[in-house]
Each structure stands twice: as structure tokens, then as C-alpha cells.
N, C-alpha and C positions, 0 to 999 in steps of 0.2 A: 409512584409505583410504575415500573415499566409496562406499558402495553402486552396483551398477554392475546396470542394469535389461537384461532380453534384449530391448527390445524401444525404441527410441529416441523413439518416441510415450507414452511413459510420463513425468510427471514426477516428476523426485528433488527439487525444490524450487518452491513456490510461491509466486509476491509476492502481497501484497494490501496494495492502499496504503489504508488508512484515515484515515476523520476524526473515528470517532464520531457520527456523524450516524443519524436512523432509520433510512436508507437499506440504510448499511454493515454493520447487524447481521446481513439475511439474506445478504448475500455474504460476510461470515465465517463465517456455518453454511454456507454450500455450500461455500467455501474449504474449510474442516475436511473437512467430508463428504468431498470429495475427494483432500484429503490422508491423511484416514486409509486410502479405495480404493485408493489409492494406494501407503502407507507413504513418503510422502513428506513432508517438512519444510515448516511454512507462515512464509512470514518476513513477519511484519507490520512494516507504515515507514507513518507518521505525517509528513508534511510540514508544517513552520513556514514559511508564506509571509515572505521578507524585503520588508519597502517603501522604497522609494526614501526620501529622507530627506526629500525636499521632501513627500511624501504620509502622515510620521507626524508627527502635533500633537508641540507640544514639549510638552505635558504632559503624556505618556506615554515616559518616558525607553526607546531600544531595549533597553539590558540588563535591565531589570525586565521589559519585555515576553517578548521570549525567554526569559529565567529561568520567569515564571510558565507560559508558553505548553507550557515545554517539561517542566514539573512534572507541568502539567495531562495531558500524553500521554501523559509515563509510568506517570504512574495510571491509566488507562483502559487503557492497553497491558499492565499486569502486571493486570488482571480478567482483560483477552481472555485472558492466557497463563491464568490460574488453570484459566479453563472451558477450555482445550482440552488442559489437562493431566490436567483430571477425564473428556476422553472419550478421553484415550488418543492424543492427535494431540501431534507433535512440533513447537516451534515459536521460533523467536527473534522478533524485532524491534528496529526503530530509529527515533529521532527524525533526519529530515534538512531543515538549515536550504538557503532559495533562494528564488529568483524564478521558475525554469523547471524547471514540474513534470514535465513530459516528460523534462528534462534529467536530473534527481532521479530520475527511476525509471530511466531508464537506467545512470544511473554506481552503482545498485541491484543489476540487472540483471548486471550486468560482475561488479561485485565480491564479489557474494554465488554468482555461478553461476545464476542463474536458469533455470529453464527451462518454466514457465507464469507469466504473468500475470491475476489476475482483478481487474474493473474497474467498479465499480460506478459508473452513470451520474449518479448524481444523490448527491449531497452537499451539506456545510454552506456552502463556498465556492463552488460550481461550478463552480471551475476545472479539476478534471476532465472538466467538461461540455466548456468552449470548449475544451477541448485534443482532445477524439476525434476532431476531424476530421483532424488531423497526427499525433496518436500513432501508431497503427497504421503509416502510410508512417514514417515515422521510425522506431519503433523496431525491425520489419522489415527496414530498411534497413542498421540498423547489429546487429543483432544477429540470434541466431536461438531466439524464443521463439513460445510461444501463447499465444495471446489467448483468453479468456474476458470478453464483456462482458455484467454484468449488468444486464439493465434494468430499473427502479426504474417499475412507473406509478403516476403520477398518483394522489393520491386524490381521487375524485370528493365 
């Protein structure tokens, strides 16, 4: 039976979509941090963008791409599990394959029970970037979480 909070401002589950990137490392220690505040679960998802067929060279076959791609996140994703097992934070994760990353965090969101998300502005791909301007109404729209956005600046 899931843990049931007195207080519905509180979350029992956090997403944090990563990529690996500089960026993502301090919005995984405040993911954490807050999840431990919390005693809530932090669900890490890694998204493998898919490309159109006409926009990947054929000399990168898609199945070896996806295989390697998806190697590469799982290793990264069981470090992240390692350290947030040594500080005591509770945590899963997932690789999810697509085009629309919005979309990918939502069908996230639904299935995992979500109830924060935190969102680190700046990454490897930046498609998190061009997406903030409709995530927020969208996934507001169809679901009921918070948002945490972390913002990344610039280094000078």
C-alpha cells in the first residue's frame, strides 16, 4: 500500500528526466535532497530521442544505435542509483524510447504516479530547453503535478 502523506502538498514521488549532462548533476542532488525531506521516491527516466528515418545516415544502423544508447543510460542510471542509495534516498528509474519529450514525461507521469516533477533547463540535447515553453500548459493540463524548474546559468 503506498505511503499516504497528511498533507497533499507533499510529494510521494519525484521525476527527474536526465541526460547526463553538467547540467543534470546539481538537479539530481536537489532531486535527492528533496526526496530524502521528503521520504519520497526519486524516479529517474533517461529519454533516447527516435529520428525520423530520412534524418539517420545509413551508416549508423537504428538497432545498434538504440542498443548502444540505451547501454550507455543504464550505466549512468545505476551510478546515479548507487549514490542515492549511499545517501539514504529511495529511487527507480527508466530508459524511454520517442520523439516527444513532453509526451515521454507525461505517459511517466501517469504511469509511475508522479507527483513533482524537476526539470533541469539546460542539457546535452536541448530539447528540454525548446520544450518549456508548452510543457508546463500541457502537462498541467492533463495531469496534476509540480513543477520544479531548475535553472542552469551560463558560464561566464
Amino acid at each position: 500500500m503506498p505511503q499516504v502523506h497528511a498533507f497533499r502538498s507533499i510529494p510521494t514521488k519525484i521525476l527527474l528526466p536526465i541526460d547526463f549532462s553538467p547540467s543534470s548533476q546539481p538537479a539530481l542532488e536537489m532531486a535527492a535532497d528533496l526526496a530524502k525531506h521528503f521520504h519520497a521516491k526519486l524516479y529517474l527516466v533517461n529519454m533516447i530521442a527516435m529520428f525520423p528515418t530520412t534524418a539517420m545516415p545509413d551508416l549508423i544502423p537504428e538497432a545498434e544505435y538504440i542498443q548502444e544508447t540505451r547501454a550507455f543510460a543504464e550505466r549512468h542510471l545505476a551510478k546515479c542509483k548507487a549514490v542515492l542509495v549511499a545517501r539514504g534516498v529511495k529511487s527507480t528509474s527508466s530508459v524511454e524510447l520517442g520523439n516527444d519529450v513532453v509526451g515521454n514525461i507525461m505517459a511517466v507521469i501517469d504511469r509511475e504516479h508522479i507527483d513533482m516533477v524537476i526539470i533541469s533547463t539546460h542539457g546535452i540535447s536541448g530539447r528540454i530547453r525548446w520544450s518549456l515553453d508548452r510543457l508546463p500548459k500541457r502537462l498541467s493540463s492533463w495531469c496534476n503535478v509540480r513543477f520544479c524548474f531548475f535553472a542552469q546559468q551560463n558560464p561566464a
